[in-house]
N, CA and C atoms of all chains as a GROMACS GRO file, in nm:
protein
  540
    1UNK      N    1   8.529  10.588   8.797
    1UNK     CA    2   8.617  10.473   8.825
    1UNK      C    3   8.702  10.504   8.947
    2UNK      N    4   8.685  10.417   9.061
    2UNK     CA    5   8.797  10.412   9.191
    2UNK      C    6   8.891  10.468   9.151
    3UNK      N    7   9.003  10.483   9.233
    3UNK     CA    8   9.114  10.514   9.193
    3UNK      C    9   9.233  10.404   9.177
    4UNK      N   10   9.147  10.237   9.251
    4UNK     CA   11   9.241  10.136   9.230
    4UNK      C   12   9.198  10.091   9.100
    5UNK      N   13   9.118  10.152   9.057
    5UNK     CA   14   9.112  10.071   8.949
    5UNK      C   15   9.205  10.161   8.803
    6UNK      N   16   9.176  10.295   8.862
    6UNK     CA   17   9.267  10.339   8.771
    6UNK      C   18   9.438  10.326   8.795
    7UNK      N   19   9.459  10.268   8.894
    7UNK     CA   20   9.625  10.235   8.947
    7UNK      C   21   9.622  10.115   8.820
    8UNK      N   22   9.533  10.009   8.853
    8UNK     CA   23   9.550   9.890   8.781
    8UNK      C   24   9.528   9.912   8.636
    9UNK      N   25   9.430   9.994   8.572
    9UNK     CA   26   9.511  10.009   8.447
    9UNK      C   27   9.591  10.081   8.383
   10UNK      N   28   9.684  10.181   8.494
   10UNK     CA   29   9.818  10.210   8.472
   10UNK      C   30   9.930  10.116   8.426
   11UNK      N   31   9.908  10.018   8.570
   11UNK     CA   32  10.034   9.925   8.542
   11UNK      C   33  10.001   9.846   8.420
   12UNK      N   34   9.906   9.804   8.351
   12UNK     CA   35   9.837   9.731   8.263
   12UNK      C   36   9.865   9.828   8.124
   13UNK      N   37   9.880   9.936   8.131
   13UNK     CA   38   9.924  10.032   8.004
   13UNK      C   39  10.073  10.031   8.007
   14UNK      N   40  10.107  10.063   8.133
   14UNK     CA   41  10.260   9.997   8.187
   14UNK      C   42  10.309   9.982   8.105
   15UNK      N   43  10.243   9.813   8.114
   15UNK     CA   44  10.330   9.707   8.043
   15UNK      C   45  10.324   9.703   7.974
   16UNK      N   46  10.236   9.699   7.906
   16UNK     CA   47  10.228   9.706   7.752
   16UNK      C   48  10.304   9.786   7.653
   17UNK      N   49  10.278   9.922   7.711
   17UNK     CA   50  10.394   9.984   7.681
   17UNK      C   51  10.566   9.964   7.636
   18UNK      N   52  10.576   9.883   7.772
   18UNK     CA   53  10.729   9.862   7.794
   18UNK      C   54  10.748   9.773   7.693
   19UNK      N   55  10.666   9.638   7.668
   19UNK     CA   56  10.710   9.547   7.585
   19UNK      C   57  10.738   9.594   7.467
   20UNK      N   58  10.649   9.673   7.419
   20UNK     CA   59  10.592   9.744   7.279
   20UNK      C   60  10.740   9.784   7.236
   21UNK      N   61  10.784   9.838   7.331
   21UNK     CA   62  10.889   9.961   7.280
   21UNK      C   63  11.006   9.884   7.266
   22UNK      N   64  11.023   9.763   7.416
   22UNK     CA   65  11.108   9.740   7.414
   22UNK      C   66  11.153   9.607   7.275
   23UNK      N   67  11.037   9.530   7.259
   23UNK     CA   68  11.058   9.426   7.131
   23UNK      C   69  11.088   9.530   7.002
   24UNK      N   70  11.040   9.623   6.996
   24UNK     CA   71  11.042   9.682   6.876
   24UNK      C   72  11.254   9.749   6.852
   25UNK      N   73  11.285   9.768   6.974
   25UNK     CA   74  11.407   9.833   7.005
   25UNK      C   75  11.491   9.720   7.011
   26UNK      N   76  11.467   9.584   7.046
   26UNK     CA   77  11.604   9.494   7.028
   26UNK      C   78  11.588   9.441   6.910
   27UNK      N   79  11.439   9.360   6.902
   27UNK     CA   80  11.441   9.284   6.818
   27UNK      C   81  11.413   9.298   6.680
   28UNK      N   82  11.322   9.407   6.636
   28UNK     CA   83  11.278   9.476   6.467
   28UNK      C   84  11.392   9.577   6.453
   29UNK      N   85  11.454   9.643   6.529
   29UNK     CA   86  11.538   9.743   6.464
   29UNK      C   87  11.650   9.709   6.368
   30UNK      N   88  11.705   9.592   6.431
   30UNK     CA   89  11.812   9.567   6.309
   30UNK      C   90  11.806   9.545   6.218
   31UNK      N   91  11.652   9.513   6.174
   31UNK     CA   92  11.642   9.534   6.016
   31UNK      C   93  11.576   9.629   5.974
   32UNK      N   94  11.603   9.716   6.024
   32UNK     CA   95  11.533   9.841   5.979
   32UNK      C   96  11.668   9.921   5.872
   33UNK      N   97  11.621   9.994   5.786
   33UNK     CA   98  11.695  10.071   5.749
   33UNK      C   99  11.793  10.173   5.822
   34UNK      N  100  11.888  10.230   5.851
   34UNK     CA  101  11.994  10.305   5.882
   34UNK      C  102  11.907  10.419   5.920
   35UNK      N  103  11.860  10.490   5.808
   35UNK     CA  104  11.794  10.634   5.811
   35UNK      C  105  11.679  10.594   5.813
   36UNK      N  106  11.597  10.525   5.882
   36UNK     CA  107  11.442  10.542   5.876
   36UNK      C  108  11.412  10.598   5.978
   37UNK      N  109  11.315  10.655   5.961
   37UNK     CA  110  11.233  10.785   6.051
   37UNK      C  111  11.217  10.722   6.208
   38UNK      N  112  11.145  10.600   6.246
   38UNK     CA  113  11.112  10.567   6.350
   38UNK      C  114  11.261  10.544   6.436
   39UNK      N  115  11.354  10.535   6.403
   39UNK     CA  116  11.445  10.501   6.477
   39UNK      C  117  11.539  10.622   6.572
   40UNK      N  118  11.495  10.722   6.532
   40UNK     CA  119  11.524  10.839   6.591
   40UNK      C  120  11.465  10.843   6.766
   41UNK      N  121  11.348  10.736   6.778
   41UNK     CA  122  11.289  10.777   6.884
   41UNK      C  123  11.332  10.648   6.996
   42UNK      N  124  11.429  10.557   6.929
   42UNK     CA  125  11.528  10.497   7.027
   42UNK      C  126  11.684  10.525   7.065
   43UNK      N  127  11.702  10.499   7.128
   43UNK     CA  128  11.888  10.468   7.175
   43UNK      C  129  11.958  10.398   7.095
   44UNK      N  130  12.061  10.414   7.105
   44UNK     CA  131  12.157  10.265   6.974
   44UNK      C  132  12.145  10.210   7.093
   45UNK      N  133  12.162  10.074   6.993
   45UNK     CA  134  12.137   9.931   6.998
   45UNK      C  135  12.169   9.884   7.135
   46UNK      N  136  12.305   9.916   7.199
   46UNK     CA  137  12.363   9.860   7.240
   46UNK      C  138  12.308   9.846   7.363
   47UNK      N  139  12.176  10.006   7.383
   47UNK     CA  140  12.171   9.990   7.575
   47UNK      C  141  12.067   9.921   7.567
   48UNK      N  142  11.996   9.908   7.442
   48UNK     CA  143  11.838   9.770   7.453
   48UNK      C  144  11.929   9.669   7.535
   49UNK      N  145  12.120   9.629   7.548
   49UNK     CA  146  12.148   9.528   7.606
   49UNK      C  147  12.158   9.573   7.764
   50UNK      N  148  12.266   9.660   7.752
   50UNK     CA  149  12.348   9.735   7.884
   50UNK      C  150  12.219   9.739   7.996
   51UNK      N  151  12.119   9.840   7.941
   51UNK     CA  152  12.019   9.878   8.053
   51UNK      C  153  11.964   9.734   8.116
   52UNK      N  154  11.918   9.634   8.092
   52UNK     CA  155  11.831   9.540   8.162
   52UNK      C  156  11.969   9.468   8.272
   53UNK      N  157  12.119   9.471   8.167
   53UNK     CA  158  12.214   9.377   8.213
   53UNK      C  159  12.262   9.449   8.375
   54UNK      N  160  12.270   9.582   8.348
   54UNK     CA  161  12.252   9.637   8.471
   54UNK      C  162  12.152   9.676   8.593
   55UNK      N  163  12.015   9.677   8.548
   55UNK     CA  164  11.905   9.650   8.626
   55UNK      C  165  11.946   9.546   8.705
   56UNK      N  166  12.002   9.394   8.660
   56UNK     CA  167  12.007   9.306   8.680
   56UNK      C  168  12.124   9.317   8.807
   57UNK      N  169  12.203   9.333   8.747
   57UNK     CA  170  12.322   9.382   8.850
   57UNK      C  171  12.296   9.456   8.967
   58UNK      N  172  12.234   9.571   8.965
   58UNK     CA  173  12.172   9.665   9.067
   58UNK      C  174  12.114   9.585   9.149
   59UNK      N  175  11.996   9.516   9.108
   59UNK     CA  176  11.928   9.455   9.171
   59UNK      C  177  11.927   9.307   9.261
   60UNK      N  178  12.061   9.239   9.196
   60UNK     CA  179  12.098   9.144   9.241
   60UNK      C  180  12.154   9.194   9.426
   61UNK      N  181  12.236   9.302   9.387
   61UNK     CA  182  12.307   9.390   9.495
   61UNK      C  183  12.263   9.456   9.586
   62UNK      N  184  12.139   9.472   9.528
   62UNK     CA  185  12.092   9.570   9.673
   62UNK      C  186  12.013   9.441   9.744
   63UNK      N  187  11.898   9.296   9.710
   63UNK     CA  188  11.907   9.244   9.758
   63UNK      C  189  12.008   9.124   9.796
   64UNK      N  190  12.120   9.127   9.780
   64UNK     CA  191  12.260   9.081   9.853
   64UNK      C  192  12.254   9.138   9.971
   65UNK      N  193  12.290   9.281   9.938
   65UNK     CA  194  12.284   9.397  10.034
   65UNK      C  195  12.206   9.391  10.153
   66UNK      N  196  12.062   9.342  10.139
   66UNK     CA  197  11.984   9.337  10.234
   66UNK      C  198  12.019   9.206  10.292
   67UNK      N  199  12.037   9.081  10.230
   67UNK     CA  200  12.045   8.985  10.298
   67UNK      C  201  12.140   8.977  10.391
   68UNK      N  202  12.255   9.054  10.349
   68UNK     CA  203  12.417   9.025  10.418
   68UNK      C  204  12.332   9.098  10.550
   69UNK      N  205  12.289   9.260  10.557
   69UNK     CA  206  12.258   9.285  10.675
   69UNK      C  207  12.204   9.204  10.801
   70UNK      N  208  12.066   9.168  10.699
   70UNK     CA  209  11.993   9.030  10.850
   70UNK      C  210  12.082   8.956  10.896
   71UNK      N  211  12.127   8.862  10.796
   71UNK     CA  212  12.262   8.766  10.828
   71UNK      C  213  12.361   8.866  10.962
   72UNK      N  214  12.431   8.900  10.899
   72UNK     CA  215  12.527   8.982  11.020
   72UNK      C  216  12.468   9.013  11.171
   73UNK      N  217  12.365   9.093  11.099
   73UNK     CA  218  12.249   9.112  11.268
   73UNK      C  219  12.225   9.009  11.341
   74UNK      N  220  12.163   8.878  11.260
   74UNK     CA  221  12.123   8.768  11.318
   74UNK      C  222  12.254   8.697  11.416
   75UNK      N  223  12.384   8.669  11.333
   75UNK     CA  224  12.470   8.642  11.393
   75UNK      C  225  12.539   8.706  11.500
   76UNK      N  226  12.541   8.850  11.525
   76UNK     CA  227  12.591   8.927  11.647
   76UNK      C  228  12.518   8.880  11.730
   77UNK      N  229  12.335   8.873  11.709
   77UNK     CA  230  12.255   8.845  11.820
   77UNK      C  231  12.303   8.708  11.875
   78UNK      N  232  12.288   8.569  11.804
   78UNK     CA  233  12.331   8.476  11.830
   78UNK      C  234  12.467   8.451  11.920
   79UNK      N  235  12.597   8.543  11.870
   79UNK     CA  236  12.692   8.544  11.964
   79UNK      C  237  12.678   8.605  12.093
   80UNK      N  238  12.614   8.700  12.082
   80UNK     CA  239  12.582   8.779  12.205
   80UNK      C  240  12.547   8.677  12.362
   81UNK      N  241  12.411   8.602  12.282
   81UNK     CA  242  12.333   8.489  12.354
   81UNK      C  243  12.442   8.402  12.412
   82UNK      N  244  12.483   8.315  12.314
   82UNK     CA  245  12.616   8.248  12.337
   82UNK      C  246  12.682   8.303  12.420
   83UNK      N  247  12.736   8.384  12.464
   83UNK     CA  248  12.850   8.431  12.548
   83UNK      C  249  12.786   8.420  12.679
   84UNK      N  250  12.654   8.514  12.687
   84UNK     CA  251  12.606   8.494  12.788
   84UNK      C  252  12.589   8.371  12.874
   85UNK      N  253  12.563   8.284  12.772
   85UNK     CA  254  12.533   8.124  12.811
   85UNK      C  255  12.646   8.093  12.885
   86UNK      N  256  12.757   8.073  12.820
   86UNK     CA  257  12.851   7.999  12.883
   86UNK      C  258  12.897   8.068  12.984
   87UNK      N  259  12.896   8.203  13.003
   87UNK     CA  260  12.934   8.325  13.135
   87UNK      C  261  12.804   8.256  13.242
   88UNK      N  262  10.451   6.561   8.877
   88UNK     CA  263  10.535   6.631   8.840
   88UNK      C  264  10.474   6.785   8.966
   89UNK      N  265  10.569   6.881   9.010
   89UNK     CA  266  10.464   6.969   9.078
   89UNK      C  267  10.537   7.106   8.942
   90UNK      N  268  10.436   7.193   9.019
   90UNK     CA  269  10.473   7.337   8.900
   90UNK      C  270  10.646   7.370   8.860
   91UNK      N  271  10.678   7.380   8.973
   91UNK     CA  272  10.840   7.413   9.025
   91UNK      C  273  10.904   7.308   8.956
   92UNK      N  274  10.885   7.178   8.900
   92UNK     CA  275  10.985   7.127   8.877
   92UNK      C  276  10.954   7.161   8.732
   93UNK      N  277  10.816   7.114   8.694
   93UNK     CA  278  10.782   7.168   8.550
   93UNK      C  279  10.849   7.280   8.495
   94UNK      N  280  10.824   7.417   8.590
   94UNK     CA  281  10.892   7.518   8.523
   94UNK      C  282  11.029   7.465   8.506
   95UNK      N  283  11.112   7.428   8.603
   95UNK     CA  284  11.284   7.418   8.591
   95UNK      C  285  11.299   7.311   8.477
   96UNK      N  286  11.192   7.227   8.424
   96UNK     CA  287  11.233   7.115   8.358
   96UNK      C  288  11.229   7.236   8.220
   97UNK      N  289  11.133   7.276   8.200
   97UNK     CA  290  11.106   7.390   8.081
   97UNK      C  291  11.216   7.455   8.020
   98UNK      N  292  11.296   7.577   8.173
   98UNK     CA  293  11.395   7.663   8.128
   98UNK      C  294  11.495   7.574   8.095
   99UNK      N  295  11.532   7.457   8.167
   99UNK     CA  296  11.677   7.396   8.170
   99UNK      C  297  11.695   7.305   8.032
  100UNK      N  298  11.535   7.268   7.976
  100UNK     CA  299  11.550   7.259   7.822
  100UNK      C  300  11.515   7.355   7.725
  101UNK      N  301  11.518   7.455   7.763
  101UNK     CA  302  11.552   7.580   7.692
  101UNK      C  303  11.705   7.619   7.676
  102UNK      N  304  11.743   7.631   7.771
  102UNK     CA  305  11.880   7.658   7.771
  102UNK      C  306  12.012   7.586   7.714
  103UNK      N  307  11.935   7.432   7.703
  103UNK     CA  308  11.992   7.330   7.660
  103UNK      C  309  12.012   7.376   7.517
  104UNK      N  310  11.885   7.389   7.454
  104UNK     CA  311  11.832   7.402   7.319
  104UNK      C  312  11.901   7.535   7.263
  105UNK      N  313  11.944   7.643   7.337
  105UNK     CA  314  12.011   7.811   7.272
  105UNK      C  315  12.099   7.733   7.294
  106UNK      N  316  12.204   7.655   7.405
  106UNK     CA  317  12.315   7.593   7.382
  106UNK      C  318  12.406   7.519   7.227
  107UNK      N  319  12.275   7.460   7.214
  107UNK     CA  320  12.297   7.337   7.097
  107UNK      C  321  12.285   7.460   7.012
  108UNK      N  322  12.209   7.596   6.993
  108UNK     CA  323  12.218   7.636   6.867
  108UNK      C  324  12.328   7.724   6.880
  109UNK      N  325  12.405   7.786   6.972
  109UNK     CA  326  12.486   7.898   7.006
  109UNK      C  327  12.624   7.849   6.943
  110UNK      N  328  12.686   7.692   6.990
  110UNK     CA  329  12.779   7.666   6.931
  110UNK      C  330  12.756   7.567   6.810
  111UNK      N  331  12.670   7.572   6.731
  111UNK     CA  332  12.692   7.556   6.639
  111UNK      C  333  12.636   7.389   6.620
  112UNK      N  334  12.592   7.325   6.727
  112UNK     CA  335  12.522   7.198   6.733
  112UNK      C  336  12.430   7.159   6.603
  113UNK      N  337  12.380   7.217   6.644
  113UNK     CA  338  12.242   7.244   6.542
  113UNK      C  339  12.246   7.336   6.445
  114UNK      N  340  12.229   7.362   6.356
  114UNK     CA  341  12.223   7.475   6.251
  114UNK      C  342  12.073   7.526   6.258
  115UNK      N  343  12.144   7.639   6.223
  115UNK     CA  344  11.973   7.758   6.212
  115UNK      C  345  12.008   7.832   6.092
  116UNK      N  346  11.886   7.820   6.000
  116UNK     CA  347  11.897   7.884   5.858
  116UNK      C  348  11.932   8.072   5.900
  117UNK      N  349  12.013   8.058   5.920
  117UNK     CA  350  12.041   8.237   5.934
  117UNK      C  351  12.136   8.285   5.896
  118UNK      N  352  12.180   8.430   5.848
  118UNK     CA  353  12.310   8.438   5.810
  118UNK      C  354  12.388   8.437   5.984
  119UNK      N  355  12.494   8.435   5.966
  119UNK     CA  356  12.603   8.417   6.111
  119UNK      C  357  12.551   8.527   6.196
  120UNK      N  358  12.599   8.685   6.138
  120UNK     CA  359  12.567   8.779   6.212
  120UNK      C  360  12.431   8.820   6.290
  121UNK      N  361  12.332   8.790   6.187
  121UNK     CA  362  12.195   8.768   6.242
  121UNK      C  363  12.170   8.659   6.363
  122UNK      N  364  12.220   8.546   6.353
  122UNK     CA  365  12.236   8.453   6.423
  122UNK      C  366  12.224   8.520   6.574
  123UNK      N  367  12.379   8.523   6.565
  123UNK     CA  368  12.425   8.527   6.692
  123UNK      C  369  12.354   8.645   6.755
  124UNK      N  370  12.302   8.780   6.692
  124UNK     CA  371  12.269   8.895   6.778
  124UNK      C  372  12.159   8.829   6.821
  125UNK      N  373  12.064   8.730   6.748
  125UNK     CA  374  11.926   8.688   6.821
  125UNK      C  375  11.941   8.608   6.924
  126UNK      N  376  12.051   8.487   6.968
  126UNK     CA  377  12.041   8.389   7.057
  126UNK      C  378  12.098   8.503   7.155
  127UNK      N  379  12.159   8.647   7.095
  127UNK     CA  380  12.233   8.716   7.196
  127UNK      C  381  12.116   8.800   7.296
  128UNK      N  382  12.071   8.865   7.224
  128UNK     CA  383  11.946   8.932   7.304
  128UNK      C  384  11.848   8.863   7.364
  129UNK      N  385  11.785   8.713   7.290
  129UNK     CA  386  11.698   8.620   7.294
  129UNK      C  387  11.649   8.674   7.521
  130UNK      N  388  11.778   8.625   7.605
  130UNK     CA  389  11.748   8.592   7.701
  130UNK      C  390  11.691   8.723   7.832
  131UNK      N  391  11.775   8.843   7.755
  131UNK     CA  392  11.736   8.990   7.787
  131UNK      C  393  11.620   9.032   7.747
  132UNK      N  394  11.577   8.992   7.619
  132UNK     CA  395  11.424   9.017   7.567
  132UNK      C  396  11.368   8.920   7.623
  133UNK      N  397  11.379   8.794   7.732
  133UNK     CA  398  11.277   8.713   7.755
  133UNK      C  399  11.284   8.795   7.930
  134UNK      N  400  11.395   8.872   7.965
  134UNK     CA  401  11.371   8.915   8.101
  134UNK      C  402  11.266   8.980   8.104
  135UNK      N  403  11.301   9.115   8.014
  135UNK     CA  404  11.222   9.226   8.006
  135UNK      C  405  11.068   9.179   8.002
  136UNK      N  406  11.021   9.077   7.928
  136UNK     CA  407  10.872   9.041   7.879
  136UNK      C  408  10.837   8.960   8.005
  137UNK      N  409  10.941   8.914   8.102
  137UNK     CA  410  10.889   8.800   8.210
  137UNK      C  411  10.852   8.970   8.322
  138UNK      N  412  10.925   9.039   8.313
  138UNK     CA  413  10.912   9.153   8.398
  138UNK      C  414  10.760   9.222   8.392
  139UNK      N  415  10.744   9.273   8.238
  139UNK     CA  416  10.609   9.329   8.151
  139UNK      C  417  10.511   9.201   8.229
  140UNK      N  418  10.504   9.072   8.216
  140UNK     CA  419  10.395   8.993   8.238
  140UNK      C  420  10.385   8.979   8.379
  141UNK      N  421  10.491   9.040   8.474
  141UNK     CA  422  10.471   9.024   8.611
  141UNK      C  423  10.371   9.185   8.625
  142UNK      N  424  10.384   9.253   8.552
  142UNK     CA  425  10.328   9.374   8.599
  142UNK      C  426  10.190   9.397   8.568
  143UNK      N  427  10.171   9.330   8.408
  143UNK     CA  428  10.018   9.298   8.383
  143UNK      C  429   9.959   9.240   8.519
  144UNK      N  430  10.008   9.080   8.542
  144UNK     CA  431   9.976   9.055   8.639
  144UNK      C  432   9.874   9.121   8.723
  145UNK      N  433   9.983   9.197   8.805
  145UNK     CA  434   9.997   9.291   8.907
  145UNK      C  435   9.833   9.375   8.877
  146UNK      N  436   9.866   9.436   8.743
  146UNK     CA  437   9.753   9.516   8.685
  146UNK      C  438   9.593   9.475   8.695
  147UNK      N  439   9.616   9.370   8.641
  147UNK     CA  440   9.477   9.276   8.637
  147UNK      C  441   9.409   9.224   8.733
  148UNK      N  442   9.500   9.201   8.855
  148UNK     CA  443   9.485   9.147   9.007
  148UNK      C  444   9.411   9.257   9.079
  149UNK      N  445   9.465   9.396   9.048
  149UNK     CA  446   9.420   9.553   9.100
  149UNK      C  447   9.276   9.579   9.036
  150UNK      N  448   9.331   9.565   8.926
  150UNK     CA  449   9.152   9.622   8.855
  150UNK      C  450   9.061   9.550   8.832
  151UNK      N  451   9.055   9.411   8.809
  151UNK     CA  452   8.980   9.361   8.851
  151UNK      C  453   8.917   9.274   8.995
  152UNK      N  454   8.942   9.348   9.112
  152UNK     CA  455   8.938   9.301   9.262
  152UNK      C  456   8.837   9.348   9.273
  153UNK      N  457   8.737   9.211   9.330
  153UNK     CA  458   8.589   9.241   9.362
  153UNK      C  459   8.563   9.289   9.522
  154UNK      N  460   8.584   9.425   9.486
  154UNK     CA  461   8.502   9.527   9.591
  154UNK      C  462   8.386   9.499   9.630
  155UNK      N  463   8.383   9.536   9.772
  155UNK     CA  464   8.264   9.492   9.835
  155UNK      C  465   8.237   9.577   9.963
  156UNK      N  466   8.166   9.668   9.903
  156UNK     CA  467   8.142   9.813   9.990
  156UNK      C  468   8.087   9.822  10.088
  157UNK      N  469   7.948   9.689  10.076
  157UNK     CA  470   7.875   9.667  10.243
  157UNK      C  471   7.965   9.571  10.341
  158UNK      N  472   8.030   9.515  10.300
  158UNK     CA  473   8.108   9.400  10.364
  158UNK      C  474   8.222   9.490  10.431
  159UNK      N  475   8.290   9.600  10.336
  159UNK     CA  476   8.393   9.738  10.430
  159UNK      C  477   8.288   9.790  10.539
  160UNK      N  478   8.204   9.854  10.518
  160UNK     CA  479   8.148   9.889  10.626
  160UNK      C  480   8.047   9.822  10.724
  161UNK      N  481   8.061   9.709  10.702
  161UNK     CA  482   8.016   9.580  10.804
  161UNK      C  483   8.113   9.591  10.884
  162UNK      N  484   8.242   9.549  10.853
  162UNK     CA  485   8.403   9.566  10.897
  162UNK      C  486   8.416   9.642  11.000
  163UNK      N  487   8.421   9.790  10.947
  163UNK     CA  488   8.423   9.893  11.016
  163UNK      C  489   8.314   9.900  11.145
  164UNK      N  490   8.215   9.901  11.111
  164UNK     CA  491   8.132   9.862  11.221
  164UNK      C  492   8.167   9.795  11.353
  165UNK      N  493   8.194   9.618  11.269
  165UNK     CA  494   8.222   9.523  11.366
  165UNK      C  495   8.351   9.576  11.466
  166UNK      N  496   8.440   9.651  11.399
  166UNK     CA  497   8.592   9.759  11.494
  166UNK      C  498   8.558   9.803  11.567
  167UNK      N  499   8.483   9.917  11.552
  167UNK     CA  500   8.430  10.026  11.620
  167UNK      C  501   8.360   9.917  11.742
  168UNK      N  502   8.240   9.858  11.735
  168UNK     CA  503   8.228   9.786  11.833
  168UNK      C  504   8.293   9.723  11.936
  169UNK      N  505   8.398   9.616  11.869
  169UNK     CA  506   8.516   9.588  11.966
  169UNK      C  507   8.558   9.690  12.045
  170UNK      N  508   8.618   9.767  11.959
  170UNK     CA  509   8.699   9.850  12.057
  170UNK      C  510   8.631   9.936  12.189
  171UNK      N  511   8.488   9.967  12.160
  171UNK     CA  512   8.400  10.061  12.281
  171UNK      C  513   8.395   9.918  12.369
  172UNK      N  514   8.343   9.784  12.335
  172UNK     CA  515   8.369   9.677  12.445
  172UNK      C  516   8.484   9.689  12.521
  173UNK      N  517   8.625   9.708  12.409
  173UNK     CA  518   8.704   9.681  12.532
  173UNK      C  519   8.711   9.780  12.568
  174UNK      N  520   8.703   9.868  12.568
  174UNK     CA  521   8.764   9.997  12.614
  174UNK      C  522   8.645  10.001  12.742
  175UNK      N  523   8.470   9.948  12.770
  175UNK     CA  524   8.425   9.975  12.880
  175UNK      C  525   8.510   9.864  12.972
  176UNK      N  526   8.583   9.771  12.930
  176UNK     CA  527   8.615   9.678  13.037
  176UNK      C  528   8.773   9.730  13.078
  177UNK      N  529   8.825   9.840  13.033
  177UNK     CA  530   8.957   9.900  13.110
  177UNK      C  531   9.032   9.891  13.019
  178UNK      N  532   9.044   9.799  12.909
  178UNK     CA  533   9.166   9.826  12.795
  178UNK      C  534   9.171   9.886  12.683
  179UNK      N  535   9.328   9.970  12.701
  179UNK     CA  536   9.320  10.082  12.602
  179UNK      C  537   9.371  10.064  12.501
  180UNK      N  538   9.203  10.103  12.423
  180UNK     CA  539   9.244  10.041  12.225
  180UNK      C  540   9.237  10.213  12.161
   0.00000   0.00000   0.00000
């Protein structure tokens, strides 16, 4: 097997993965018993929230981040032009 | 109707609908506490799974892409050619 094909069913185990763990960690745990065995192999509860709420955050920011740059760039260039013009 | 509005018509009566159940519009057979942690996570567990289905995606697009091994080195060929053309007529590729 290529090696794109083994990329593609990485991300495809990926995901699956992620969902797996992650439905099982917000949404079945709270009725799980206190002391049951499987729950040892998650986090408390709380970062099934925190972690995505901050992904979210991060990510909002760094593309902010990028946009403010172009913006700013774009506009120095634009004034630049401008000045020239009317000089 | 085009896709884009469909989808926005979808979420924005979704949101409507956790609305009506969040304050209490509508009743949902649940005890309170149960309640609220599900409409609470509901939209974080629908990120995470919109994230997971962008990556399948992604996955399925990769591994199943119909390769076409004589058509690459048709390609390659047809390059290599160009470039000795231009390159006998003076331009440097």
């Amino acid at each position: 097997m290529s090696t794109d094909k083994a990329f593609g069913l990485a991300l495809l185990g990926l995901s699956g993965v992620i969902f797996t763990y992650y439905t099982i960690w917000a949404l079945f745990s709270p009725f799980l018993p206190e002391d049951a065995a499987l729950l040892a192999y998650f986090p408390a509860r709380e970062w099934a929230i925190r972690l995505p709420a901050l992904a979210v955050c991060i990510l909002f920011g760094a593309v902010g981040f990028g946009m403010g740059v172009v913006l700013v760039k774009r506009g120095r260039a634009r004034r630049g032009r401008g000045r020239e013009r009317i000089l | 109707m085009t896709r884009f509005n469909r989808l926005l018509t979808y979420f924005f009566s979704a949101t409507a609908l956790w609305t009506l159940f969040y304050f209490d519009f509508l009743p949902l057979p649940l005890d309170d506490d149960v309640k609220y942690y599900f409409l609470q996570v509901l939209p974080f567990w629908l990120l995470i799974s919109f994230g997971c289905w962008c990556l399948w995606q992604l996955g399925m697009g990769v591994y199943s892409f119909g390769e076409c091994e004589q058509d690459y080195r048709d390609l390659l060929l047809e390059i290599k050619m160009a470039k000795d053309d231009l390159r006998t007529k003076g331009i440097s590729v």
